[in-house]
C-alpha positions as CSV (number, residue, x, y, z in Angstrom):
1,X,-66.5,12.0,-78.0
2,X,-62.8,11.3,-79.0
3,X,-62.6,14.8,-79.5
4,X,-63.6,15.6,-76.0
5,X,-61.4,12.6,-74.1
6,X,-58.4,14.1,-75.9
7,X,-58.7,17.5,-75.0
8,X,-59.0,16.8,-71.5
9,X,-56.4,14.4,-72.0
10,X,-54.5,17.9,-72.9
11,X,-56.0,19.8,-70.0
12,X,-54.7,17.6,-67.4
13,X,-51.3,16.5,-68.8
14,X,-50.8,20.8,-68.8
15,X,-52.3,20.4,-64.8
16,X,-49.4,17.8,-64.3
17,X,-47.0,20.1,-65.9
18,X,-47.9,23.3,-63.9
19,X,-48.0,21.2,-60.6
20,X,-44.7,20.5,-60.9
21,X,-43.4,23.6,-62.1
22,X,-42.2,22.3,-65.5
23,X,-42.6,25.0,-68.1
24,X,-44.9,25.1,-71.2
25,X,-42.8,26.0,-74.3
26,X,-45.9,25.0,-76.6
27,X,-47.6,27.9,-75.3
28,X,-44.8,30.3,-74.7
29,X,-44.2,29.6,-79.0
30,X,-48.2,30.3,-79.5
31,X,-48.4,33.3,-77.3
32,X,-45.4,34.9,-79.2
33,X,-46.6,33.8,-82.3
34,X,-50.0,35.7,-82.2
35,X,-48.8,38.4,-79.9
36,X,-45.6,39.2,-80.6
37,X,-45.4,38.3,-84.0
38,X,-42.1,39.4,-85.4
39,X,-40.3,39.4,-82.4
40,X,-37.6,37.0,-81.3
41,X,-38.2,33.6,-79.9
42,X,-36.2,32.0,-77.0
43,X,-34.8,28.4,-77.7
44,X,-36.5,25.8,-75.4
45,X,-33.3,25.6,-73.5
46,X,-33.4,29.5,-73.3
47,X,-37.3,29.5,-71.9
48,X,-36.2,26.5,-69.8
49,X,-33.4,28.2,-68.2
50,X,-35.3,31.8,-67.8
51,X,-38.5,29.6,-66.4
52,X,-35.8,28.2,-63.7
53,X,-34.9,31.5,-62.9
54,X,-37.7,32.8,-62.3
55,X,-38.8,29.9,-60.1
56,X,-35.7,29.7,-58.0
57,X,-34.0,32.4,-58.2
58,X,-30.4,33.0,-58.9
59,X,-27.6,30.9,-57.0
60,X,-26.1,34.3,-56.6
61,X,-29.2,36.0,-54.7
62,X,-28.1,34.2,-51.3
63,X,-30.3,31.0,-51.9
64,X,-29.1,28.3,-49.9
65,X,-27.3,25.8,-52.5
């Protein structure tokens, strides 16, 4: 039961995440790690910045800020 309570618990704090566009390095690290084993790994603040840019774009594109 604790089991079940706990992965949902997981399940909707990744929901939360998503909804808000906050990026999931925990899964970035997994996917690379059994895909792409070998290969180098971005820092968080490196995913964290590339997750902005793709989100937002680049000041330079002709956003508005």
């Amino acid at each position: 039961m604790f089991d079940k309570l706990a992965q949902a618990g997981r399940y909707l704090g990744q929901s939360m995440r998503l909804m808000v566009g906050l990026p999931e390095y925990d899964t970035y690290v997994t996917h690379m790690e059994t895909t792409h084993p070998g290969q180098p790994m971005m820092s968080y603040e490196e995913f964290f910045r590339e997750r902005q840019e793709a989100r937002y774009g680049s000041a330079r594109s002709g956003g508005c800020c």
